[in-house]
N, C-alpha and C positions, 0 to 999 in steps of 0.2 A: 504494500500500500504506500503511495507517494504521500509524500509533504503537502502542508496547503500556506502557498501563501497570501498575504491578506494585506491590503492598503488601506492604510487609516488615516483619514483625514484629520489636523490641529492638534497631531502631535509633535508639540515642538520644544520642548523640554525634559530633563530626567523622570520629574513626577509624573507625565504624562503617562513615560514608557513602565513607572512601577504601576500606575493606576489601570493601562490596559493589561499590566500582566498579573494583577490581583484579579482582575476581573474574569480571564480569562481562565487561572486557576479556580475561583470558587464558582465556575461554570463546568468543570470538570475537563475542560481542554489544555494542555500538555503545550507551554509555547515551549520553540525550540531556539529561537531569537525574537529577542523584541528591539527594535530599533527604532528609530524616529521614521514614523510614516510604513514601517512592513517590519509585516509580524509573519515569523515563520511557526508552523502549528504541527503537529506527527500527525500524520494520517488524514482522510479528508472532513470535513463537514457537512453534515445532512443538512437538507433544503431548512429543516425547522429548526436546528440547532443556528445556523448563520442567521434568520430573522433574526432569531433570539436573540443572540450577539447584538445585531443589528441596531435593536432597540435599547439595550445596556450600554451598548456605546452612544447613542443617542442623549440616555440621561444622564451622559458625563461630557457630553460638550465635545463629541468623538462623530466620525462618520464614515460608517466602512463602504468603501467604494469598489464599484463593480466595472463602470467605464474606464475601457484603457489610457484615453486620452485624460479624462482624470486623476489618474494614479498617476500620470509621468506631468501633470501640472502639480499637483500635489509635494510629487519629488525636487522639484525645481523649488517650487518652494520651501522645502524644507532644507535642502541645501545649501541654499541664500539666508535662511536662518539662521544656520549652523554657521555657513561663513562670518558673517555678520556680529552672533549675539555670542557664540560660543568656541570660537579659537584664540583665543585671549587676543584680538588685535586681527588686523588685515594685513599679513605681508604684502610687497606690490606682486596679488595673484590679478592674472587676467582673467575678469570673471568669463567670457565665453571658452578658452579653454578650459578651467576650472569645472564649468558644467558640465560640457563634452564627457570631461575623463571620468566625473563623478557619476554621469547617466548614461555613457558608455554610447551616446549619440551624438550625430552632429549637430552643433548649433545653431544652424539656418533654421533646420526642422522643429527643433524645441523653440526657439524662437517664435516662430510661426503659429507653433501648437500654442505656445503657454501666453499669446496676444487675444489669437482668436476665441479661445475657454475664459480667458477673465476679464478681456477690453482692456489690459496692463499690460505695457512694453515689460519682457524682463529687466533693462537697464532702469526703466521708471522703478520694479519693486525693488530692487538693489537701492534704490535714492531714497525710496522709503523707509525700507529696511535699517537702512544706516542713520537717517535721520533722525528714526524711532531710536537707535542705541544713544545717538548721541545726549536723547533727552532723559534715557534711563540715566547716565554719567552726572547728565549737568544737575539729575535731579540728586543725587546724593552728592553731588558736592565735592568730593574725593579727588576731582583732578581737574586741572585748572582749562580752558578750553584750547590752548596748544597744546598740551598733555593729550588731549583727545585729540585733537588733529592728528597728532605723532602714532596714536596708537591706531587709529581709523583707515588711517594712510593718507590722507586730507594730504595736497599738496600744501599747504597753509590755514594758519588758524582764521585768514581773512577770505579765504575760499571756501571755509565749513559754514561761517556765519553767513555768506549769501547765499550759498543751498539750503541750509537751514532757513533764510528768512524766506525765500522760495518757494519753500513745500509748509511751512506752518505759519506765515504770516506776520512771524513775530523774528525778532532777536535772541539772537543765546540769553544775553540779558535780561529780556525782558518775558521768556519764556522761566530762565532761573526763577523770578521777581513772581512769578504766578503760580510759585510754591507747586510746579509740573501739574496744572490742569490738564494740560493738553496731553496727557501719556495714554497711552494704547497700548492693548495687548496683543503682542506680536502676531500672534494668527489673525488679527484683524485688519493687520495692515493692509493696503493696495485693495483694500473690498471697497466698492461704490467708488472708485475713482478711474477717472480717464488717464491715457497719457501715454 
């Protein structure tokens, strides 16, 4: 009997991947990896046992996906998270190779795919993405806003602040000064926006 694997929509954190994989044990299913966005499982799933799932991930803010072209939007996105929120810092990666090698495709294609699924340039969710970190940073305070530039990869602390005023309408300043109203939770980035 083969493996099943399973794509999970707004998993994008460690707690995500223990939450679907408590879930997944006290539903009596065996993960064999859990990762952000695909869960590998022993053996397969019966039509009523994956609703079931279906639904349990549903009341945790989870969404298992069956369209392929969702599951490889899904992955881009999760990858651009990963980049982004969770490698301590952006070395100068090129993100269109970066994705390639990470989804094992070319980038014209993903490109294409991951525009047409959510009306979001990838390079736009990258702007997002990054934006959103920057305001996790400014909102604890911890590093001064060249410190984030430097860690971001920002060409300059005065080229972070006009993309930041950009995409949030505000200043590093004046976003600090607003004690971070404006923060978002990263799976929600680039939803309802053009660009």
């Amino acid at each position: 009997m083969s493996d099943t694997t399973l794509y999970i929509k707004n998993m994008v954190c460690d707690r995500c991947r223990m939450a679907v994989a408590n879930l997944l044990s006290g539903m009596g299913v065996r993960p064999l990896s859990v990762e952000l966005g695909v869960v590998t499982v022993a053996g397969s799933l019966p039509p009523g046992l994956r609703a079931e799932l279906s639904e349990a991930l549903g009341r945790l803010g989870f969404e298992l996906l069956g369209d392929p072209r969702e599951q490889t939007v899904d992955r881009i996105r999760t990858a651009i998270i990963h980049l982004v929120h969770y490698r301590g810092g952006l070395p100068d990666v090129n993100l269109s190779a970066y994705l390639s090698a990470r989804l094992g495709s070319d980038y014209s294609a993903l490109s294409k795919l991951f525009s047409e699924v959510t009306g979001v340039t990838i390079e736009r969710y990258f702007i997002l993405q990054r934006v959103e970190r920057v305001k996790e940073l400014l909102f604890y305070g911890e590093k001064s806003l060249a410190e984030i530039a430097l860690e971001l990869n920002y060409s300059s602390a005065a080229y972070l602040s006009t993309q930041f005023k950009a995409v949030t309408g505000m200043t590093p300043s004046q976003f600090k000064a607003s004690k971070g109203s404006g923060l978002r939770a990263i799976d929600d980035v680039g939803r309802g926006q053009q660009g």
